[in-house]
C-alpha positions as CSV (number, residue, x, y, z in Angstrom):
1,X,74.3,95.9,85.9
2,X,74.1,99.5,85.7
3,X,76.2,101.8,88.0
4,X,74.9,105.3,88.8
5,X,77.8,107.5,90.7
6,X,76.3,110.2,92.2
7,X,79.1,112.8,92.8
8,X,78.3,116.0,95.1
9,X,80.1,119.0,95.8
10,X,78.6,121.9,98.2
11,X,82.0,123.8,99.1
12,X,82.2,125.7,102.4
13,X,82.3,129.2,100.5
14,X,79.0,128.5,98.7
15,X,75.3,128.5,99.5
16,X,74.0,125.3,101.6
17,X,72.1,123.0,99.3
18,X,70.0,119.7,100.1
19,X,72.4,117.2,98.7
20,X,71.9,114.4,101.2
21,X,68.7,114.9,100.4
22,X,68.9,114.4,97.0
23,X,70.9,111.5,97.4
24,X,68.6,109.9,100.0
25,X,65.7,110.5,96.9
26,X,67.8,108.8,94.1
27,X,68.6,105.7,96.1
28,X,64.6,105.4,97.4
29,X,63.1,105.5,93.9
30,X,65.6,103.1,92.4
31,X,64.8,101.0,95.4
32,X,61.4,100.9,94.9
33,X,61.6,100.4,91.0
34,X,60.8,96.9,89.3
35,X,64.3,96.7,87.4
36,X,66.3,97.6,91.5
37,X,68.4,94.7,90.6
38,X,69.9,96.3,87.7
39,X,71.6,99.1,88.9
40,X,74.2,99.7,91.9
41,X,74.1,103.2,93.3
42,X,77.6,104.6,95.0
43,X,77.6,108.3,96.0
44,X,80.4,110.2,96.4
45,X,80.2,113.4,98.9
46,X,82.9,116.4,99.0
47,X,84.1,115.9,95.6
48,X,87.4,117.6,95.0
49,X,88.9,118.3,91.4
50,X,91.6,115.7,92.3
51,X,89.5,112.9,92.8
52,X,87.1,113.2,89.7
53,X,89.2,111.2,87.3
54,X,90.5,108.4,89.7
55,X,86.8,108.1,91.0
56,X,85.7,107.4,87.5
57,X,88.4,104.9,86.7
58,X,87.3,103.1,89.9
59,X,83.8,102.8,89.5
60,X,83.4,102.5,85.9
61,X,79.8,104.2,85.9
62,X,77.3,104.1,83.1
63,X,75.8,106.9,84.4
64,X,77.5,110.1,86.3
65,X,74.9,112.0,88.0
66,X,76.7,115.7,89.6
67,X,74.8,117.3,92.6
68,X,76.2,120.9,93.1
69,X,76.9,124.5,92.4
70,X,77.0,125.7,88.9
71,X,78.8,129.5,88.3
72,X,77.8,132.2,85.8
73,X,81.2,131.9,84.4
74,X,79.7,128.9,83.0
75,X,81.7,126.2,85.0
76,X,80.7,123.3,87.4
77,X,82.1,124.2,91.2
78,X,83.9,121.6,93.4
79,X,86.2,121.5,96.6
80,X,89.9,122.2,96.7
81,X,92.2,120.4,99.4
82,X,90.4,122.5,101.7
83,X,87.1,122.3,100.8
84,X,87.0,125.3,99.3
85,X,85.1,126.3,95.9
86,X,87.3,125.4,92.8
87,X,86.2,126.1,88.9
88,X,86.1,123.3,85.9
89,X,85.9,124.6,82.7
90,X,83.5,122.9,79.7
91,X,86.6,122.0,78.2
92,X,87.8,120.2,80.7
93,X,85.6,118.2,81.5
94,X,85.1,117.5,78.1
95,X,88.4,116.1,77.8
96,X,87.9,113.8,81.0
97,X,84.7,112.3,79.7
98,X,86.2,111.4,75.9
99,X,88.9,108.8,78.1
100,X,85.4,107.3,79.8
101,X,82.9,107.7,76.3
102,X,82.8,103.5,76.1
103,X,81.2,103.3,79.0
104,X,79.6,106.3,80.4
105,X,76.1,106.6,78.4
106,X,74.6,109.4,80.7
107,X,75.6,112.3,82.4
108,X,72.9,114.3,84.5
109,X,74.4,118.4,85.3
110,X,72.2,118.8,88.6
111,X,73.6,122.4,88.8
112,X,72.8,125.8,88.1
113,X,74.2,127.2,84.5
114,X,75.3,124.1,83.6
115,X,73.8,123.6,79.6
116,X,77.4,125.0,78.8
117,X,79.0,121.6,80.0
118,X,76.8,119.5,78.8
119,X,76.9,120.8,75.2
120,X,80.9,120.4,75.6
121,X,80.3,117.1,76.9
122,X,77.8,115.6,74.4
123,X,80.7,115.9,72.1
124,X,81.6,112.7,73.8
125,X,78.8,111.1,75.7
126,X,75.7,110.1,74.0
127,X,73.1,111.7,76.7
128,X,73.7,114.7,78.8
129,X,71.3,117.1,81.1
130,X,72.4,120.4,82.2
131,X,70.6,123.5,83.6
132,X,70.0,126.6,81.5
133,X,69.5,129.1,84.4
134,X,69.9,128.3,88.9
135,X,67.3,126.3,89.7
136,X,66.1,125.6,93.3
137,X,66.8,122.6,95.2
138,X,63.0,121.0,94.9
139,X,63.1,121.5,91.0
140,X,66.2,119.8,91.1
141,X,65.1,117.4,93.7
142,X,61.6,116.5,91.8
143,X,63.5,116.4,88.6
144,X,65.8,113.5,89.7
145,X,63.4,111.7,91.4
146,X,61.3,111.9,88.0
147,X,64.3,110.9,85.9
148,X,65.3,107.2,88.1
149,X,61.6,106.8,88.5
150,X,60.9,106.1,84.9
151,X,65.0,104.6,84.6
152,X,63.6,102.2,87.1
153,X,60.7,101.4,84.8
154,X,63.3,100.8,82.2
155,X,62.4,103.7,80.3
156,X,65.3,105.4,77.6
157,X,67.4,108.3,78.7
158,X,64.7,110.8,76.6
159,X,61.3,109.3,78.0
160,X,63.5,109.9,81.4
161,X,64.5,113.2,80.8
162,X,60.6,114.1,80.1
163,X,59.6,112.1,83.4
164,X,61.5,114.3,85.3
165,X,60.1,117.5,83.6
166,X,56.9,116.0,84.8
167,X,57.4,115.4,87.8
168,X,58.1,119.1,88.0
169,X,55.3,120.7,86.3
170,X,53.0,118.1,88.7
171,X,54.3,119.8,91.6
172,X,53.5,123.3,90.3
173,X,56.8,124.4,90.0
174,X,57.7,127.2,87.7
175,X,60.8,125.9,86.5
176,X,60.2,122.9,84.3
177,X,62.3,124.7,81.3
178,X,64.9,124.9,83.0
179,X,66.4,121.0,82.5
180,X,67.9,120.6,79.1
181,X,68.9,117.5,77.2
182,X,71.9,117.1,74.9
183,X,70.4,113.7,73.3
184,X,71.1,111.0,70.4
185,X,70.8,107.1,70.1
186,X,73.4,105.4,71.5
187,X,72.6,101.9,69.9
188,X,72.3,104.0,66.3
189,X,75.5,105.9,67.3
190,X,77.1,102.4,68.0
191,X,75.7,100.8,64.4
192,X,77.6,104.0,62.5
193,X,81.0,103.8,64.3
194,X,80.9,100.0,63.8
195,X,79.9,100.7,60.0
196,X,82.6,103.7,59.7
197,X,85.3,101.0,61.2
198,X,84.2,98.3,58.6
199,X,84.5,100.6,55.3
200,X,88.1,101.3,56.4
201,X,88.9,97.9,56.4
202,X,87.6,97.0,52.7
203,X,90.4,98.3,50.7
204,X,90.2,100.8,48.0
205,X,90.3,99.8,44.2
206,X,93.1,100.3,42.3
């Protein structure tokens, strides 16, 4: 089984997007996919900074999936106390996905100017999608629904990456180039680190 947490953040100091919407999208495709059984989706609305490592250790997702605001100062927004806008750095959230990098195989940037983060973050986690510029709320829409269409097929993280650009360019929407993917083999990734651990175990000749 396969947990997809869907975190969302839409501040009251920033610009209204469709994230219920979104949401509502993700949990219909899966729904209607042949492999529904293998995944559990929990969202998680009106995420503050405080709750984004607790609400990882909770869930134990395979899969993060952030719905929000991106900034030009090249950081992911969330709430405050008071639901108000609050920065993370790339390096920050690099540092919290390294303690999760065991389990966590995918993490899908939903946000405007959000390549930045997922290049910090693909130091750690195998896949990761970011934006490259804003994108509009139906690119962003069509390109999740794309993505957990062809998950639900049981398709890899890269044929779901491309679904999703798809899905897109189907719908005549100028910003297919906008998604990018931060991408290597997680099974191959696996083999080497299990390889890497066995040589230093043989010990060296004398």
């Amino acid at each position: 089984m396969k947990t997809i947490l869907i975190l969302s953040a839409n501040p009251a100091d920033t610009s209204r997007l469709r994230l219920d919407t979104e949401v509502r999208e993700i949990q219909q495709t899966l729904r209607q996919s042949h492999h529904r059984d293998e995944f559990t989706v929990i969202p998680m609305g009106a995420v503050r900074i405080d709750d984004l490592q607790q609400t990882l250790y909770d869930h134990h997702p395979t899969i993060v999936h952030f719905s929000g605001h991106g900034s030009g100062n090249n950081r992911l927004i969330l709430e405050d106390n008071s639901g108000r806008s609050v920065l993370v750095s790339e390096k920050a959230l690099a540092r919290l996905f390294k303690g999760f990098q065991t389990k966590v195989e995918c993490v899908l940037l939903n946000a405007c100017y959000s390549e930045i983060q997922a290049k910090a973050i693909h130091q750690h986690i195998d896949c990761v999608i970011g934006m490259n510029q804003a994108i509009g709320d139906e690119a962003a829409i069509k390109f999740a629904v794309g993505f957990y269409r062809a998950l639900g097929a049981g398709e890899p993280y890269d044929n779901c990456f491309e679904s999703g650009q798809t899905l897109i360019d189907l719908n005549a929407i100028s910003e297919v180039d906008k998604p990018q993917i931060k991408y290597r083999d997680r099974t191959q990734n696996l083999a080497m680190s299990s390889n890497q651990e066995s040589n230093k175990a043989i010990p060296s000749p004398q």
